[in-house]
C-alpha positions in Angstrom: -40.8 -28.3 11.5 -42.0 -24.3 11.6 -40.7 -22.3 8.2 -40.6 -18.6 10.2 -42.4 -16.7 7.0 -40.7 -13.1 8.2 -37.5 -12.0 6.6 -36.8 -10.0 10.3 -36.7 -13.1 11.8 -33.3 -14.2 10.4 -31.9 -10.5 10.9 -29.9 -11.8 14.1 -27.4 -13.8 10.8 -26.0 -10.4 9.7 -25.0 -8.5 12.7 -21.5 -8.8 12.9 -20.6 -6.3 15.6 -20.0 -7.4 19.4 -21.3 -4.4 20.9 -25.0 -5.6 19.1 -27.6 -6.4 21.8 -27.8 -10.0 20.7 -24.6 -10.4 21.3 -24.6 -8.7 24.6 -27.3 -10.0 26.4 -29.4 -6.8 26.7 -32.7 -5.5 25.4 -33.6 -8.7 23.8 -37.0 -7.1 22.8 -35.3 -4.3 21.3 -36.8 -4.6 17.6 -40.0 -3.6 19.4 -41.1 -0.4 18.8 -41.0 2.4 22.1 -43.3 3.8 22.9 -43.4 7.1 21.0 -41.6 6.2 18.3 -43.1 6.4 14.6 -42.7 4.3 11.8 -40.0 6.5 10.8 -38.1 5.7 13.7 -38.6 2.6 13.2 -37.2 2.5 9.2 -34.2 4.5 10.2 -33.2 1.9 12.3 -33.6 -0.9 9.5 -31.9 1.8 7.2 -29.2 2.0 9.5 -28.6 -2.1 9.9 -28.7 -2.9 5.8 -25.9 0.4 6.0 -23.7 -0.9 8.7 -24.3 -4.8 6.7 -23.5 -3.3 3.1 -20.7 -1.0 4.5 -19.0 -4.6 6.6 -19.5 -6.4 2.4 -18.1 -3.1 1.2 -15.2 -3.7 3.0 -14.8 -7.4 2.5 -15.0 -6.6 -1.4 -12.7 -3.9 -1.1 -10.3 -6.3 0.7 -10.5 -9.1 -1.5 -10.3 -7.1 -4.5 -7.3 -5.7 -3.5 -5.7 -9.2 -2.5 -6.7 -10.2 -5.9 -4.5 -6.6 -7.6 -1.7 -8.0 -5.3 -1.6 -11.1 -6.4 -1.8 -9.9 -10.4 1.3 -7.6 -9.3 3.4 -9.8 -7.9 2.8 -12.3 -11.7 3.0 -9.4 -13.7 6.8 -8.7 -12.3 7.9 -12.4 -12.0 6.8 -12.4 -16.3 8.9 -8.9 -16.3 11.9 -10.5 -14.4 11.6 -13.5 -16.6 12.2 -11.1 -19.6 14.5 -9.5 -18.9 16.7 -12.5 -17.3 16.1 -13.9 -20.7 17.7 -11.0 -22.7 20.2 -10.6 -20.0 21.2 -14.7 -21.4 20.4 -14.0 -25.3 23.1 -10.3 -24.6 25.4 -12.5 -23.1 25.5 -15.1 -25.8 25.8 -12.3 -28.7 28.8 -11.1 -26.5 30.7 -14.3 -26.3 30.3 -14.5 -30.0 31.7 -11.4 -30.6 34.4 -12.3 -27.8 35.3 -15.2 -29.8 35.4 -13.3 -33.5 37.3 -10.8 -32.0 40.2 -13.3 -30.7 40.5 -15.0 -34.3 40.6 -11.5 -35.8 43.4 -10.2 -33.6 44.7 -14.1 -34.3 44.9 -13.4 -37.9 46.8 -9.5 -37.3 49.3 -11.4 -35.6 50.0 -13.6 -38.2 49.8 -10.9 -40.8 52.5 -9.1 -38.8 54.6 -12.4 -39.1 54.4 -12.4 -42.8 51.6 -15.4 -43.1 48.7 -15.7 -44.5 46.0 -17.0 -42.1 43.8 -19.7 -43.2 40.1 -18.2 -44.0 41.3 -14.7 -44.6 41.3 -15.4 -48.2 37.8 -16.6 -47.9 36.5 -13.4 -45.4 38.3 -11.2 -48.3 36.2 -12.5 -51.0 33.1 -12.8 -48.7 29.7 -10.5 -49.2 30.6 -9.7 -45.5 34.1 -8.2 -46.0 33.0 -5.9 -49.6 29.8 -4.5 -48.4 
């Protein structure tokens, strides 16, 4: 088994387009230089390939990154939604309670209008609650 020892000859792995040559089924011999052309010519077209590769990785970061955001989003408001469903239940319990101390107070005015003493009043009267 051959190792190729060039790096250009596993440059056919990174070109993702369809319109590329290799892809198409023309120029095969296309990474030979034309006659004419310089080395520069010949750089610039490298140049342009590692451009076009990073720019494709660019955009696969870019995308994943921003699946990644979405997916931070959509915990960060299920934790807000949790919150506030749980003061939503601890508001509701604080207003039963006051529901329910409101009944025996309007239960005692009742009585109090009936000429009886209510049982507890005596207690609430002489309670830290009731003289501060």
């Amino acid at each position: 088994m051959e190792i190729p020892q060039k790096s250009a000859e596993f440059d056919y792995l990174f070109e993702f387009s369809p319109e590329s040559p290799l892809h198409l089924g023309a120029d095969q011999g296309q990474d030979q230089p034309v006659r004419g052309a310089t080395a520069k010519d010949q750089d610039y077209k490298e140049s342009t390939k590692k451009k076009k590769f990073y720019a494709e990785m660019k955009t696969t970061n870019k995308l994943e990154k921003s699946r990644q955001s979405a997916r931070e989003c959509r915990a960060r408001k299920k934790l807000r939604y949790q919150y506030l469903d749980d003061m939503i239940a601890e508001r509701e319990k604080a207003n039963d309670t006051l529901r329910d101390e409101l009944v025996k107070y309007v239960g005692w005015c009742q009585m109090l209008d009936q000429n009886k003493v209510p049982e507890g009043l005596q207690e609430f009267l002489n309670s830290e609650e009731y003289q501060s």
